[in-house]
C-alpha positions as CSV (number, residue, x, y, z in Angstrom):
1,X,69.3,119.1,100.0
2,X,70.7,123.1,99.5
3,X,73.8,123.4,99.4
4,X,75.3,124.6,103.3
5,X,76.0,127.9,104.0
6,X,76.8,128.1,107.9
7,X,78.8,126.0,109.9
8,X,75.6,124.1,111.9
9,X,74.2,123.3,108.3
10,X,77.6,122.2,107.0
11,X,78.0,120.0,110.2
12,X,74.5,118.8,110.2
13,X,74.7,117.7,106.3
14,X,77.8,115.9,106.5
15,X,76.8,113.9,109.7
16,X,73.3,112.9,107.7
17,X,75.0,111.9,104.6
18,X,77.4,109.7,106.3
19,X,74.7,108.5,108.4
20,X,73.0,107.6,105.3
21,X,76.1,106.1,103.6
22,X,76.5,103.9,106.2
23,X,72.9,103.0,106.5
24,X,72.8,101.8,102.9
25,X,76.4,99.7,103.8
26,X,75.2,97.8,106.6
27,X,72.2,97.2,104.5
28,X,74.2,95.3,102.0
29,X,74.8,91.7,102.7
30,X,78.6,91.0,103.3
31,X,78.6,89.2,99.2
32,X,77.3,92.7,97.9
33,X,79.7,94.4,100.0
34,X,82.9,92.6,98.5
35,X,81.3,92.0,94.8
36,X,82.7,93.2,91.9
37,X,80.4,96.2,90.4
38,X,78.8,95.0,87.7
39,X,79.7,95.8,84.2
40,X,76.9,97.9,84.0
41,X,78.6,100.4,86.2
42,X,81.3,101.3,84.1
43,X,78.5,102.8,81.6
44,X,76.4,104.6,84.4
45,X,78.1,108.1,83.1
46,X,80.8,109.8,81.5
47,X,83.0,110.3,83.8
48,X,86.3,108.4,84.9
49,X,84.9,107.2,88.5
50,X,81.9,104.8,86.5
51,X,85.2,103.0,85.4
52,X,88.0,103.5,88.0
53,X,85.7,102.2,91.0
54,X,85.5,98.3,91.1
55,X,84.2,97.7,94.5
56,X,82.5,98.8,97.6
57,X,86.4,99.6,99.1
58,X,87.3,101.4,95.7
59,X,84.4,104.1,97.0
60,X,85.4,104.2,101.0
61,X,88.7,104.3,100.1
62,X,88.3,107.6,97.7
63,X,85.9,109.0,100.3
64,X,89.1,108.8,102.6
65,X,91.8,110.1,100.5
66,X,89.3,113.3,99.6
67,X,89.7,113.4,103.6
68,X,92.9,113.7,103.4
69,X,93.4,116.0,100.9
70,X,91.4,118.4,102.7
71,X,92.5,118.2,106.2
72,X,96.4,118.5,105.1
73,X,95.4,121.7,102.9
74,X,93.9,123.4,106.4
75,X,96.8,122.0,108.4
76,X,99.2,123.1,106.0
77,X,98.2,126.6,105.1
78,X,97.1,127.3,108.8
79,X,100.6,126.6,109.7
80,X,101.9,129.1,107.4
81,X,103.0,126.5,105.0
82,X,101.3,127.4,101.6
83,X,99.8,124.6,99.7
84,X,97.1,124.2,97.0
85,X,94.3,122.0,97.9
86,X,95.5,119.6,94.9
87,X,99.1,118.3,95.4
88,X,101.9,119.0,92.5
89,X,102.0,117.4,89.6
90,X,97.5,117.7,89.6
91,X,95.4,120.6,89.3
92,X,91.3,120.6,88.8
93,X,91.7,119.9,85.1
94,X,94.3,116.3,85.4
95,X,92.9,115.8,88.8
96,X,91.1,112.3,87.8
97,X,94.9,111.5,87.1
98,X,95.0,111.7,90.8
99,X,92.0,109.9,91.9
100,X,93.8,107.0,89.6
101,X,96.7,107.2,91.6
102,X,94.4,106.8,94.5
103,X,92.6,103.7,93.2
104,X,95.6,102.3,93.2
105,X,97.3,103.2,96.4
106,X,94.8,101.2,98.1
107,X,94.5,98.0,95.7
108,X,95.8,96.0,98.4
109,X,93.2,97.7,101.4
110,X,91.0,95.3,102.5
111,X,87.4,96.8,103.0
112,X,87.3,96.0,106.8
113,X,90.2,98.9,106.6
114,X,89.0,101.0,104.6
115,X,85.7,101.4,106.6
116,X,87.2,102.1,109.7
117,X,89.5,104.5,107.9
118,X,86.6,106.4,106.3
119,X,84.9,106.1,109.7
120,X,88.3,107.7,111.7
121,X,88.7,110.2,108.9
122,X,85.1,111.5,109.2
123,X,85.2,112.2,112.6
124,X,88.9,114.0,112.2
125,X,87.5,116.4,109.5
126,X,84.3,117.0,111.6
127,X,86.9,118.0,114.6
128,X,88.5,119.7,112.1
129,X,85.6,122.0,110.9
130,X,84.4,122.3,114.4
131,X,87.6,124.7,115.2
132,X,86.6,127.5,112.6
133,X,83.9,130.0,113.0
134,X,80.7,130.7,110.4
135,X,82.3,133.5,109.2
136,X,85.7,131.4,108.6
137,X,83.9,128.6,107.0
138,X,81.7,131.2,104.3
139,X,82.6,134.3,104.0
140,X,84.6,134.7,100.7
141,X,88.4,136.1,100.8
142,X,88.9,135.0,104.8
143,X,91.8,133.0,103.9
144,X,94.3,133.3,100.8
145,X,94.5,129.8,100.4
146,X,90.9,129.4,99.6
147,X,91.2,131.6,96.4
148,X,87.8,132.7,95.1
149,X,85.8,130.5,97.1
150,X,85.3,129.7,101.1
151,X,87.1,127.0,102.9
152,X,82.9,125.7,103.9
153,X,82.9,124.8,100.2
154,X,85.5,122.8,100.1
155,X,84.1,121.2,103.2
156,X,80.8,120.7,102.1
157,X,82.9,118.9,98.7
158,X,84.7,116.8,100.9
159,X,82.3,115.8,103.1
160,X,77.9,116.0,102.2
161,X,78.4,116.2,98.6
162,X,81.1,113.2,98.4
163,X,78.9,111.5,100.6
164,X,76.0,112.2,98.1
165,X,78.1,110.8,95.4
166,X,79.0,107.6,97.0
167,X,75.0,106.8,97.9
168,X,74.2,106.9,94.5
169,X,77.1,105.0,93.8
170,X,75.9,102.3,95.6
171,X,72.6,102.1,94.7
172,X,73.4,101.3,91.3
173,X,75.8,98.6,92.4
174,X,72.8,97.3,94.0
175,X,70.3,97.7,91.2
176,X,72.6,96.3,89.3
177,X,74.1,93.3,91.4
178,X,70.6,91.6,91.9
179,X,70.2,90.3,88.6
């Protein structure tokens, strides 16, 4: 799937992704959806996530916070309040520090909670992107508080491509849970 670059394909990938997420939950039975990932997973690649994420929540609940991130950036900075997308002490280089800090925030979530919080927090970031124009969304330098690349971007992280991650996530939890 390319990579969205107006506001309609922005919307319409992050809608079919989470679609698709959601398709491939409710396809797990309720013992694969509460499982402990496999050891296998924590070899699946080289970055921090194949170890940090233990569950079915871990994911969801990740998927939310990256939510959040993003919708009290906009809020923020559209309020005159200026904020970097990563809150102090991370930046993109410790920022799996952060997603740490995440996993263990929600330790305690069940995974009934953190599906309808992913599900709530889905449909406030698509609200959210709704209120800003193509232009707004992709055009470089249309906000400050974007830097050198366009608020859709960080959308399209947030939402499609998260989404993308997750799904494959969850595939291998299944390949590898079955044996």
């Amino acid at each position: 799937m390319p990579r969205a670059t107006t506001k309609k394909d922005l919307q319409t990938a992050a809608n079919e992704q989470f679609d698709k997420l959601w398709k491939l939950i409710d396809s797990m039975s309720d013992e694969q959806q509460n499982a402990t990932f496999a050891g296998e997973m924590a070899s699946a690649g080289k970055e921090m996530h194949w170890s940090r994420d233990k569950n079915v929540r871990d994911v969801l609940v990740h998927l939310y916070e990256w939510h959040q991130l993003l919708r009290n950036w906009t809020y923020a900075n559209r309020n005159g309040a200026a904020k970097p997308f990563l809150p102090e002490p991370y930046n993109w280089k410790t920022y799996p520090a952060m997603n740490v800090e995440f996993w263990k925030k929600h330790q305690n979530t069940p995974l009934i909670d953190a599906k309808r919080m992913l599900k709530e927090s889905h449909k406030e970031v698509m609200a959210l992107i709704e209120t800003f124009s193509d232009n707004e969304l992709f055009a470089k330098k249309t906000f400050v508080w974007t830097g050198s690349s366009t608020l859709g971007a960080y959308c399209v992280s947030a939402t499609s491509s998260h989404y993308d991650w997750a799904i494959k996530k969850l595939k291998i939890h299944i390949k590898t849970g079955n044996k």
